[in-house]
C-alpha positions, 0 to 999 in steps of 0.5 A, a space after each residue: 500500500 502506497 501512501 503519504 508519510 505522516 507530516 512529511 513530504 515523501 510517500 512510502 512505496 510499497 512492494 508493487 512499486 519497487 518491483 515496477 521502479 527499481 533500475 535492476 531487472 534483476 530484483 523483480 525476478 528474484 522476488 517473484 522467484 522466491 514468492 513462488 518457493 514460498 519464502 519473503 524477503 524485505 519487501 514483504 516484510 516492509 509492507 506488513 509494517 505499514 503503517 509506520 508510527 509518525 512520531 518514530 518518523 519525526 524522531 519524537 518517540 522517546 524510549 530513552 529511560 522506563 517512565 514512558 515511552 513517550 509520544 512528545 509534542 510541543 503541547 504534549 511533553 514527555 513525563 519528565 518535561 522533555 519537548 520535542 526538540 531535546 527528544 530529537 536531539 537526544 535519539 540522533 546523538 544516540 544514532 551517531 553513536 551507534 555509528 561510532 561503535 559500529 565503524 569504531 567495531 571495524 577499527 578495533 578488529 583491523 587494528 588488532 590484525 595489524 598490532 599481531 603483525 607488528 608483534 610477530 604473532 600473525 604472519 606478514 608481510 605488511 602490503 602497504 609498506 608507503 601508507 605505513 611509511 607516510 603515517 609515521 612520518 606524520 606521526 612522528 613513528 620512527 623510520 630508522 634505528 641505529 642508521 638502519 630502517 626499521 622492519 616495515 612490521 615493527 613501525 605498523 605495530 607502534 602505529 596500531 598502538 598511537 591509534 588504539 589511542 585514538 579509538 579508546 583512550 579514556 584522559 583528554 589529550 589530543 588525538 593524533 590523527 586529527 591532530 596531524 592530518 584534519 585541515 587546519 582551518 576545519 581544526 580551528 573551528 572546532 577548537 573556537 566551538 570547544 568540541 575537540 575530542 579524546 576519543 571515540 570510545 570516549 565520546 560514545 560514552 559521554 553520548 550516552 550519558 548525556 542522554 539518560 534521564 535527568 541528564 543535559 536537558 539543553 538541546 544545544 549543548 547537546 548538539 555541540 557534544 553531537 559534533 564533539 562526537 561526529 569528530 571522534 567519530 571520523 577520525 578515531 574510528 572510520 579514518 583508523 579503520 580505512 588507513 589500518 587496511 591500507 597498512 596491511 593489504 595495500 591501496 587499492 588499484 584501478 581494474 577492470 571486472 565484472 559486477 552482479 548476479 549474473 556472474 554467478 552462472 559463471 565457473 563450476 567451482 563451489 561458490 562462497 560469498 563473502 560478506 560483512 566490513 572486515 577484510 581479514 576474512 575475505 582475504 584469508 579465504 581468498 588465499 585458502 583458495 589457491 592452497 593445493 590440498 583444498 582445491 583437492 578436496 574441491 576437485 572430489 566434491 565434483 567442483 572445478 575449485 573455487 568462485 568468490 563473490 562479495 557482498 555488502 562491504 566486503 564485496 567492494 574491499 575483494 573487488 577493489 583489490 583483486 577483481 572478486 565479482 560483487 553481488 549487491 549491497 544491504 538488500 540485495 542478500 536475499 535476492 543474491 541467495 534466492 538465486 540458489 547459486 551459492 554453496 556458503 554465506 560467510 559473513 563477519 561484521 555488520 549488515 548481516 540481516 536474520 532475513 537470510 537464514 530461511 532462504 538458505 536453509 531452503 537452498 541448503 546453502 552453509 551459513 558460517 559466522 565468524 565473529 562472536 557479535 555477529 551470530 545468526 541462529 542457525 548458522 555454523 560459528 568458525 571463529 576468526 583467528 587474529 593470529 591463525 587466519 588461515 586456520 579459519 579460512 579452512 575450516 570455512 572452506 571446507 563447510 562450504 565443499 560439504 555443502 556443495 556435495 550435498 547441493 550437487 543438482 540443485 535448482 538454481 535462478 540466475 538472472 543474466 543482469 551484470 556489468 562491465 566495472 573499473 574499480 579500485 580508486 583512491 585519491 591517489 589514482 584518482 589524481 594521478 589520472 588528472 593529472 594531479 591537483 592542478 589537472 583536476 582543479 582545471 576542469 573544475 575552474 573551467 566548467 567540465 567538471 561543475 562540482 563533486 559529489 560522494 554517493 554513499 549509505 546504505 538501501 532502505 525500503 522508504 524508497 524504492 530499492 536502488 532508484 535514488 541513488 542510479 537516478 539521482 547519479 544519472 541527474 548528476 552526471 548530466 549536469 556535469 557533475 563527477 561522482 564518487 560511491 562507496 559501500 551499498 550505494 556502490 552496488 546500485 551504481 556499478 550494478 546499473 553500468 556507471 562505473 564502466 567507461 561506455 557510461 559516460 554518454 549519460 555524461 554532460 559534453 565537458 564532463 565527458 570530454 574530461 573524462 575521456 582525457 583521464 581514461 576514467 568512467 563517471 562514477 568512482 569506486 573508492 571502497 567500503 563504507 569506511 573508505 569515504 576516507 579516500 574521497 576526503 582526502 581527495 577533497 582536502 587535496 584539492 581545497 589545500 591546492 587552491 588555497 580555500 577551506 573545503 566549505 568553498 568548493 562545489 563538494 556534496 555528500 549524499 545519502 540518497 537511501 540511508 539504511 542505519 546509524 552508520 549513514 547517519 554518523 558519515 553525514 555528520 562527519 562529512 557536515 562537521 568538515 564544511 559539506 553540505 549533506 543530502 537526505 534522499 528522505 527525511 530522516 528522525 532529525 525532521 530538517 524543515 519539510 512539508 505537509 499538505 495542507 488539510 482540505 487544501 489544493 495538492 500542491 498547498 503545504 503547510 511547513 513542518 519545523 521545529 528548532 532542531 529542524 531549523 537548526 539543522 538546515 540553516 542554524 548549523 551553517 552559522 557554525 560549520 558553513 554548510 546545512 542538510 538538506 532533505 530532498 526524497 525526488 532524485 531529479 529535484 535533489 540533483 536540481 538542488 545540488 546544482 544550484 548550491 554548486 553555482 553559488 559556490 562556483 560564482 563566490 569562487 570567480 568560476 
């Protein structure tokens, strides 16, 4: 059932419309596949939670403490007095710190590989020996001892131990990568708004103890330690997460592969998706594959070896540094295993949704967990070894060959949807295409390139699957403006062709010709969801090259479909650091929207606000130079976009 959401200006579709709506012809099929084994997935269960409640759409519901919960509006306060604004302030703090945990999750188990290396008690080598180098340089890590140079595993170990610090010291004391790497201009406005933090840990928890009852009941004062927080959060947490696998793996470099459901019909090995935020699974499997006596135990299952996919995360780290096919994101899981293709789901961190276990039982697919906070009921735990991963990676593979002796003959459902991919960007390759800074500032001073956008966040069914974000990026593109994607949003763009080189005749002439120039396609992938790292330092590169604040430049970050707290926690990173953010619909921080008007034309609206609204879309500007803005039409978000660029573009003589 499709229908107007309470007191906001966005519709809520229903499984029809994303069946008819969304950009993949893949997803139709799948869900109707799996209506006729008799199994749901997402859409089915979206629509039977219609309606949604309109006080936990605008954020006014408050479950923070036993006296309620509370339904809070202004002529009807909460049982302890709070008023809607600090209820919605206090359940978005809460949100980003959440997200703060969960990315602070990935750092933690990244840096524990990295310190078992630097400790000798994992094996090496460490692939990123330059990224270790430039971090101790800028951390003042010594190079060299007693005239020599230091093992490259010695100096990742006193790196990993500096940013545990910046993850979980409890003391105030600066944090040493915001300290050595944050532009300085971004760093002497948090210090003129006291908001400098100690440390993610540190700050999540002062989050939720401001926000228990009878704690700070100033919805202002709450929203500084919300940007205290979303500070920490972003470079104690998702900077240390993405620069620890760089450490340890190696950049990513630009390749050309092949993405989505399609590229599960090729090969006759036993096919394992990889899934989840945490790398070090993926590539100890990935490893174990080549390893002779598996391929064996492969060979007498009657497959060919093995065929790895990823998804979610995961899939965009294999696929970054070593062409593994990814599937989809979020979403997409059970349509991926609703194909009746895959033999093992293994999955680590995060975005694992219990949706998936009915399907595979039904396909006879191994689900195997391998970190202790991301169990699923009814699944085989193999816990991953820090120090021993290949011992994990076997036993995991060797589930997966049981299962595919036992699936040997099944049904599968493989749509022929997929698409040519260059991938593997950092700011780095990015650059270097360009011609460096200068190169890419040149196309944006002279028009080709209008501005940058990052695509990024999860899917939600409050839209239809994947529309927004292949709609919205099309529109950008269009008006000439270059796109970079991580995490699911990656998924829907490099499903949908954008991220290959034909795609850039949807491209405006002069961002075509600059790209045509640089031998790249209009949407760059730069990784997981962490690795919106590389598309900051892009753009802290460009703003240092032409000696403005980053706030000055054409730069928007979009979460077109966002899905969870971690969507939530990157928009606040990005806006504490001067870019304006899009929401694709309104998240529970209601930015000023609008309601029709009762017993009015259709096109009479009444504005719906209150002071976090206001706060949000315009007051916060005042503080950071740059707002949210709340837009669920891709065609009209790209119009905004577009026009905040030209303002930008005009200031900057452009």
């Amino acid at each position: 059932m499709r229908y107007q959401y309470p007191l906001l200006n966005a519709e809520m579709p229903c499984r029809d419309d994303v069946l008819a709506l969304a950009p993949s012809k893949a997803v139709p099929l799948l869900a109707e596949h799996l209506t006729q084994c008799g199994l749901s997935c997402f859409l089915d269960r979206s629509d039977a939670q219609q309606r949604l409640c309109a006080y936990g759409l605008d954020g006014t519901c408050c479950r923070r403490c036993l006296w309620g919960p509370c339904r809070v509006s202004e002529d009807k306060p909460g049982i302890c007095g709070a008023g809607p604004a600090l209820v919605v302030l206090s359940n978005h703090l809460r949100m980003v710190a959440a997200a703060a945990a969960s990315h602070g999750s990935h750092a933690k188990a990244r840096l524990e590989a990295l310190l078992a290396v630097g400790e000798g008690r994992a094996p090496g080598p460490i692939r990123g020996v330059k990224r270790v180098e430039q971090l101790a340089s800028a951390l003042g890590v010594p190079l060299q001892e007693n005239g020599s140079a230091r093992p490259a595993e010695l100096v990742a170990g006193d790196l990993a131990r500096l940013l545990y610090e910046d993850l979980g010291k409890a003391r105030p004391g600066p944090m040493h990568l915001l300290e050595a790497l944050a532009p300085p201009e971004c760093v002497e406005m948090w210090r003129g708004l006291e908001v400098m933090p100690t440390s993610t840990m540190s700050e999540v928890f002062e989050a939720l103890h401001r926000t228990g009852l009878g704690a700070d009941s100033d919805w202002r004062n709450a929203a500084l330690h919300e940007l205290r927080l979303t500070v920490a959060f972003f470079w104690g947490a998702v900077v240390v997460a993405s620069l620890a696998s760089e450490m340890l793996y190696g950049p990513p470099v630009p390749a050309e592969g092949e993405v989505g459901y399609g590229t599960l019909a090729d090969g006759q090995g036993v096919k394992i998706a990889v899934h989840g935020h945490q790398p070090g699974v993926a590539e100890a499997v990935l490893a174990a594959c080549e390893e002779p006596e598996l391929l064996a135990e492969a060979r007498s299952a009657g497959a060919s070896g093995f065929d790895v996919y990823g998804l979610c995360c995961t899939g965009q780290e294999l696929l970054a540094r070593h062409g593994v096919p990814s599937l989809t994101g979020i979403l997409g899981q059970e349509l991926a295993l609703a194909t009746g293709a895959l033999d093992a789901l293994v999955v680590d961190l995060q975005c694992v949704i219990p949706g998936v276990m009915p399907i595979a039982e039904a396909q006879g697919t191994a689900v195997i967990t391998t970190h202790d906070s991301n169990r699923l009921e009814g699944a085989v735990h193999v816990p991953f070894d820090v120090e021993d991963p290949q011992r994990t990676a076997r036993a995991v593979l060797r589930l997966a060959i049981e299962a595919h002796g036992r699936r040997r003959g099944a049904r599968r459902y493989i749509p022929a949807t997929r698409a040519r991919a260059r991938t593997g960007f950092d700011e780095n390759g990015i650059l270097a295409a360009f011609g460096g800074e200068e190169g890419l500032l040149s196309h944006m001073r002279g028009g080709d390139i209008r501005g940058l956008v990052t695509m990024v966040s999860c899917n939600s069914p409050k839209v239809p699957y994947e529309r927004s974000n292949v709609v919205l990026a099309r529109e950008l593109l269009r008006r000439g403006i270059l796109v970079t994607t991580t995490g699911c949003a990656a998924h829907a763009l490099l499903n949908d062709g954008l991220a290959s080189a034909a795609a850039r005749e949807v491209c405006s002439s002069g961002l075509r010709r600059a790209l045509e120039r640089a031998d790249l396609p209009p949407v760059l992938t730069v990784g997981a969801c962490v690795d919106n790292t590389r598309t900051f330092f892009l753009w802290q590169r460009l703003a240092a090259a032409a000696g403005v604040p980053l706030w000055e430049l054409p730069l928007f970050y979009v979460g077109a479909e966002p899905g969870n707290e971690k969507a939530v926690g990157m928009g606040m990173a990005f806006l504490a650091h001067g870019v304006s953010v899009l929401a694709g619909y309104p998240l529970p921080v209601p930015v000023p929207t609008a309601r029709p008007k009762e017993g009015g034309a259709l096109d009479d609206l009444v504005r719906v606000a209150n002071p976090v609204a206001d706060f949000f879309a315009s007051g916060v500007a005042e503080l950071l130079h740059a707002r949210i803005v709340v837009e669920p039409v891709p065609e009209l978000a790209a119009g905004a976009i577009q026009a905040d660029f030209k303002r930008k573009r005009q200031a900057l003589g452009w």
